[in-house]
C-alpha positions, 0 to 999 in steps of 0.5 A: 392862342386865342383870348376871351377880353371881359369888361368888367366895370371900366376894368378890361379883364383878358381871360387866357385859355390856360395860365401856362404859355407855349415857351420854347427856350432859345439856344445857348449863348455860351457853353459852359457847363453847369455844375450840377444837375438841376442848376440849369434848364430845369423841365418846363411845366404847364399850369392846367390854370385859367387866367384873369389879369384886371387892370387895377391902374394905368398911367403909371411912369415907369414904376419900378416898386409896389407895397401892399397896404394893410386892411384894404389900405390900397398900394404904394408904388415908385416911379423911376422919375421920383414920384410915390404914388397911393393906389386906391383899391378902386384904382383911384392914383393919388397926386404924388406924396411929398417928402421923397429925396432928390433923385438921380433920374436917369438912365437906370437910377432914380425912385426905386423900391419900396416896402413897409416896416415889419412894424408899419402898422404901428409906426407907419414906417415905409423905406425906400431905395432910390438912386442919389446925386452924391456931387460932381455928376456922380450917383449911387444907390440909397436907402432911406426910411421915413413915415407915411402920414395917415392921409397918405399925402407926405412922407416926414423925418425921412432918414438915411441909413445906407449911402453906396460908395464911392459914387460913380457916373455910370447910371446903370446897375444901381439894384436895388431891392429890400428885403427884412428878415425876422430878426429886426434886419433889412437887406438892400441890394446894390449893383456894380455900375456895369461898366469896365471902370467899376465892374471889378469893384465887386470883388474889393470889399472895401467898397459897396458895389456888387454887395448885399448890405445888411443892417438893422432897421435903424441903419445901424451895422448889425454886430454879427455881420461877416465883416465886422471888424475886419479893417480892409471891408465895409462892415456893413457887407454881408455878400460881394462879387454880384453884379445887379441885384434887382430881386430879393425875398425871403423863404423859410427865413433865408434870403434869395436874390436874383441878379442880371447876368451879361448875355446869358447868365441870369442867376438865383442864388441864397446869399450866405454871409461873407461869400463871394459870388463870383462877378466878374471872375466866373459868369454862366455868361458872356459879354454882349459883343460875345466875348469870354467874362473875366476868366472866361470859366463859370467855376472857381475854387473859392467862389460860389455857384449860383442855385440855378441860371438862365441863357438866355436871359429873363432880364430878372425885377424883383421875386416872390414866394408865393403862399396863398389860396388862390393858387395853392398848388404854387405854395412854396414857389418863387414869382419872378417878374421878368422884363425879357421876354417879358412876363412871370417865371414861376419856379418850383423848388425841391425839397433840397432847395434846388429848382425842379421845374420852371414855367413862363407866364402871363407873358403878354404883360411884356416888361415886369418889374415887380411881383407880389401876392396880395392878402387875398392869395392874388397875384400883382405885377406891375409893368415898367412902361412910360404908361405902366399898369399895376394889375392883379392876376387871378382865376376865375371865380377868385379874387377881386 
């Protein structure tokens, strides 16, 4: 594959001859059989697209979560050591802005999503997901919210609304993505802390690891949750049984995640309220020493099955539906930021909801942590390196 790099201004753009790769799927970890036709190795697709990918900024630790400014307000974005930063739409990165919690830096944990309140333009209202030191060498995933001052140097009156418990020392699996609805909710996704110890508290719903937690905005327990009222469940829970939550949107007003699977078994699902969704009973995946998961099945009465997976893996960041001008033909599809082997997985649904076609792109970017599309109908990724980018992907002739 031959590359065309472009300078434009101190920016490098790298202009790829189409925006579809050469993929050639691996072979199967496992082989489980899927359950229905179209859950699995959907047809590969190939855009007839050109490609431009600009460097907006460079230098980034590890980050992990961007929010889109409005009125050409620039970016916010974490890294996974602690700091939030500002990006200018120049690329101009700001000092860290103060106000952020106390972080669990290590291993998987520390700073990690970001997003802005459906009312932001008029409260200035961020929030903000983020492992949390929770005493005695123990971690667990947090949400928070706060205000982010017009100069966009401090965050004030951050305020707690979701504490994972109990907390545990394994500092993997922590999720954890937020997501709102239109209906004055944010959902914030957990993982189960991968370990032996922990992993079968994803079926106890009297904790909160492996759930889907769903709350207002305000951090209260909506009334019309599945749990509520049920004295052996945390009612804040609206789905259990995943094992690491690291993407989640919402298209046509359902939520859809992805989570990491073991070795092989990636998943896209639409979380419905009270389900179970199977970790670490039923998995399309295996551990990493090659070993059976749990039962060893990947179907069980009483358990749901996943929309689509993935063996091997996409080692899943955070997803999209995109809806813009820029890429019109993609309307409707999911962006998935992937950080094995790297790159965007674009995913086409039909009109059943069931996935009709998969592509690979941009693969060269290597680890993706997140996607997003901007107000002009371009693309965003950022990378999740020690000296992360946070670039813009377009055509040429589109976009900035």
């Amino acid at each position: 594959m031959t590359f065309r790099p472009i300078l434009t201004g101190t920016a490098l753009v790298v202009a790829l001859p189409a925006f579809g790769q050469e993929f050639e799927r691996e072979p199967r970890n496992t082989d489980l059989e899927p359950a229905f036709e179209g859950q699995f190795r959907a047809p590969l697709d190939t855009s007839d697209v050109a490609l431009l990918v600009t460097d907006i900024a460079t230098g980034l630790e590890h980050p992990w979560g961007i929010a889109i400014l409005p009125e050409d307000g620039g970016y916010i974005v974490t890294e996974r050591p602690g700091r939030l930063r500002h990006v200018a739409e120049d690329g101009t990165l700001s000092d860290p802005i103060a106000g952020m919690p106390e972080v669990a830096a290590q291993g998987q944990g520390g700073l990690l999503d970001v997003v802005l309140s459906p009312d932001f333009a008029e409260t200035r209202r961020i929030y903000i997901s983020y492992a949390k030191p929770v005493g005695d060498g123990l971690m667990a995933t947090a949400a928070a919210y706060g205000t982010l001052s017009e100069d966009m140097t401090e965050v004030t009156d951050l305020t707690e609304i979701f504490v994972q418990e109990p907390g545990a020392t394994v500092d993997k699996h922590f999720g954890s993505r937020l997501v709102f609805d239109d209906a004055g909710h944010v959902f914030i996704t957990t993982g189960e802390h991968s370990s032996m110890e922990y992993r079968d508290y994803a079926q106890d719903t009297s904790n909160t690891f492996g759930v889907i937690v769903r709350m207002t905005l305000d951090g209260e327990v909506p009334q019309d949750n599945p749990f509520v009222g049920n004295e052996d469940a945390i009612d804040s829970i609206w789905s259990y049984g995943h094992r690491n939550v690291q993407g989640a949107t919402m298209r046509d007003g359902k939520l859809w995640t992805i989570e990491h699977g073991p070795k092989g078994g990636d998943e896209l699902n639409r979380p419905e309220p009270g389900k179970n969704y199977g970790w670490p009973v039923i998995s399309y995946g295996e551990t990493y020493g090659g070993a059976p998961i749990g039962s060893g099945e990947a179907q069980r009465d009483g358990m749901e099955q996943p929309v689509y997976f993935w063996d091997p893996v996409i080692a899943p960041g955070d997803m999209t539906s995109y809806d813009g001008g820029v890429f019109s033909d993609w309307d409707g599809d999911f962006l998935i930021g992937s950080l094995k082997p790297g790159g965007i997985v674009r995913l086409e649904l039909d009109a059943d909801g069931k996935v009709a076609a998969e592509e690979r792109l941009a693969m060269d970017l290597g680890r993706v942590r997140d996607v997003d599309v901007d107000g002009d109908g371009t693309i965003l990724a950022i990378t999740d390196y020690a000296d992360g980018r946070l670039v813009r992907i377009t055509t040429d002739g589109a976009g900035g």
